[in-house]
N, C-alpha and C positions, 0 to 999 in steps of 0.2 A: 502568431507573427508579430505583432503589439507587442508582447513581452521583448523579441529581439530588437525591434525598432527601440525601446522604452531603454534597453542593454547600451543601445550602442550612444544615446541622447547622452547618460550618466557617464561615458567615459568621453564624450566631446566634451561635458562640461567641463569635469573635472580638468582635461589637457589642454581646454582654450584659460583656464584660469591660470594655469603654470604657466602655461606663454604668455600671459598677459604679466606676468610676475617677473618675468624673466627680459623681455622687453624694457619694461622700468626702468630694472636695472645696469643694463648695459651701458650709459652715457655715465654713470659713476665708479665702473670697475675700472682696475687697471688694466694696459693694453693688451697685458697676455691672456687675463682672467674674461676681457671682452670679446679677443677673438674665438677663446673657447664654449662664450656662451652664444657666440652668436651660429657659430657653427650645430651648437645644440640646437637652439630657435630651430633652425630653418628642420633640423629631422622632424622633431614635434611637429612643425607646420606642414608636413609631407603626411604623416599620423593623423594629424583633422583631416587633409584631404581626401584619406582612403577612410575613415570614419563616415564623412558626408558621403561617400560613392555608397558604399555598405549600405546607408539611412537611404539610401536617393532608390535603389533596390529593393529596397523594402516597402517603399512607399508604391513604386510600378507594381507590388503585387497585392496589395492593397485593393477589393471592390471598387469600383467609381463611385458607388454611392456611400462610403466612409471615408473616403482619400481625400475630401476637402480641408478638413481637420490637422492631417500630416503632413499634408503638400505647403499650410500657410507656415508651419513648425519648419520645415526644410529651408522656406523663403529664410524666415529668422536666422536661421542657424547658417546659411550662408554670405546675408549679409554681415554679421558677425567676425564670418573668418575672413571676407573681403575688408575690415576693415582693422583687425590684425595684422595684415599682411601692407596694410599700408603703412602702418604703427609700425611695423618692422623694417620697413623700407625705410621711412624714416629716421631710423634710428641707425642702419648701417648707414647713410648715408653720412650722419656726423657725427659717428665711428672713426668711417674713414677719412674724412679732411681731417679730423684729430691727429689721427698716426699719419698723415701727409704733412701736416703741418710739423708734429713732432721729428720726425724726419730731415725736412726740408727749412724748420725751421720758418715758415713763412709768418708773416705777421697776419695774416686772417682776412687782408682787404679782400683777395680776389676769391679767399674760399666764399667768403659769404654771398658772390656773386654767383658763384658753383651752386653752390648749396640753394640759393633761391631759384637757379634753373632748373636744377634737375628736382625740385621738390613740384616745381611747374610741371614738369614733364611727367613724374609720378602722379600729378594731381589727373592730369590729360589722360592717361592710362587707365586708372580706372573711373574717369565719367567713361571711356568705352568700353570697358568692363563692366560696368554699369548696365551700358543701353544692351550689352549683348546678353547679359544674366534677365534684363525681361527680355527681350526677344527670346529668349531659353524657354522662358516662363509661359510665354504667348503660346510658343507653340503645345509645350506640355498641357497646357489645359486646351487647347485645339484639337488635340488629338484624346484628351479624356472625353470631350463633347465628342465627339465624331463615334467615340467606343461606345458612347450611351445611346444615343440615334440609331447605331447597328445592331447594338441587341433590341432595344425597343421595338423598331422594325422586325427584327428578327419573331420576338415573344407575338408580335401582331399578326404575321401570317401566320404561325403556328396557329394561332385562332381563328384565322379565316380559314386556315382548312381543316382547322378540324370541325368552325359551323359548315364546311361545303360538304364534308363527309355524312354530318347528321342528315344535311336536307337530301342528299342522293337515298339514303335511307330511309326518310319519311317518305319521299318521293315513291320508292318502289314496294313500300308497304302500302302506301296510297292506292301502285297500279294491281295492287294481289287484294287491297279491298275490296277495290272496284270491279273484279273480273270471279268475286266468292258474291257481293252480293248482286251481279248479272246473274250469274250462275243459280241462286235462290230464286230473281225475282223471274225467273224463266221457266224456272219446276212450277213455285206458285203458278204462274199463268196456265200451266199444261193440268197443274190440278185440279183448277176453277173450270179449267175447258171441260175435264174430263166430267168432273160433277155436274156442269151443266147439261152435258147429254143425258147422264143417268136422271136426270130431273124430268125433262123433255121426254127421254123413253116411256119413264113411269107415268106421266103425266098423260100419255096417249092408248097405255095398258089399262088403265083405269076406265069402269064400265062408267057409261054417259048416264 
């Protein structure tokens, strides 16, 4: 399973490094060459996201007691593409007051007003992207604690019943001891009984 997970690490990296290449370059291409790369971005950035799900699957099948290791790698590799995708945001965003401006011919005052809200507003988005990806996080390791207390509990009564089984079995080996050497010490007595009359008899046959 490792191997796949290991598989799928080596094609995130390689495709979060062309989108990071790619990104770059979009504020310096021409307007036709920028719509076409930006429209690439966004497939590739769709490609990381079914990459992390594939990784994130891999990780759920993962023991609990090795998944600490993978699950910190997953963190990384999502903060990563959360921070691509802001890179990318910002870059279509003055993308586009470019070709508005080119267009429209504006002289830049009010884009640059544009451009600091809504880079405000992208900024706002993901701090709650942010607080949602740990709350993601809270619960996923909530519920690997919860997996590990279940079987622990579990592996524990397995043990208590299997010492309940032993003791019910010394228990009635105990009762068949006990009831073999009643049983001896009962012949004994009827033996000594018996010998002591033969003693007695003889003891009275014998001349004075």
């Amino acid at each position: 399973m490792s191997s796949d997970f290991e598989g799928y690490e080596q094609d995130f990296a390689v495709l979060t490094a062309e989108i990071t290449s790619k990104i770059a370059r979009v504020p310096r291409l021409p307007p036709d060459e920028k719509k076409q790369m930006v429209a690439n971005v966004e497939k590739q950035l769709e490609e990381a996201k079914e990459l992390l799900e594939q990784m994130d699957l891999e990780v759920r099948d993962i023991p609990p007691q090795s998944r600490g290791m993978y699950s910190n790698r997953m963190r990384s590799y999502k903060q990563e593409m959360g921070k691509l995708e802001t890179d990318f945001k910002r870059s279509r965003i003055a993308y586009s007051d470019e070709v508005r401006n080119e267009l429209l011919g504006d002289d830049g005052n009010s884009s640059e007003n544009q451009r600091a809200h809504l880079l405000d507003n992208t900024e706002r988005l993901e701090r709650s992207s942010r607080r949602l990806e740990a709350g993601y996080q809270i619960a996923v390791e909530t519920e690997q604690i919860g997996q590990e207390m279940l079987e622990n509990l579990s592996h524990d009564r397995e043990k208590m019943q299997r010492a309940r089984e032993r003791l019910r079995e010394t228990d009635a080996n105990l009762g068949k001891s006990s009831r073999i050497l009643t049983g001896m010490l009962r012949r004994l007595l009827q033996n000594l009984g018996h010998i002591q009359n033969l003693v007695v008899r003889d003891f009275w046959k014998c001349p004075s």
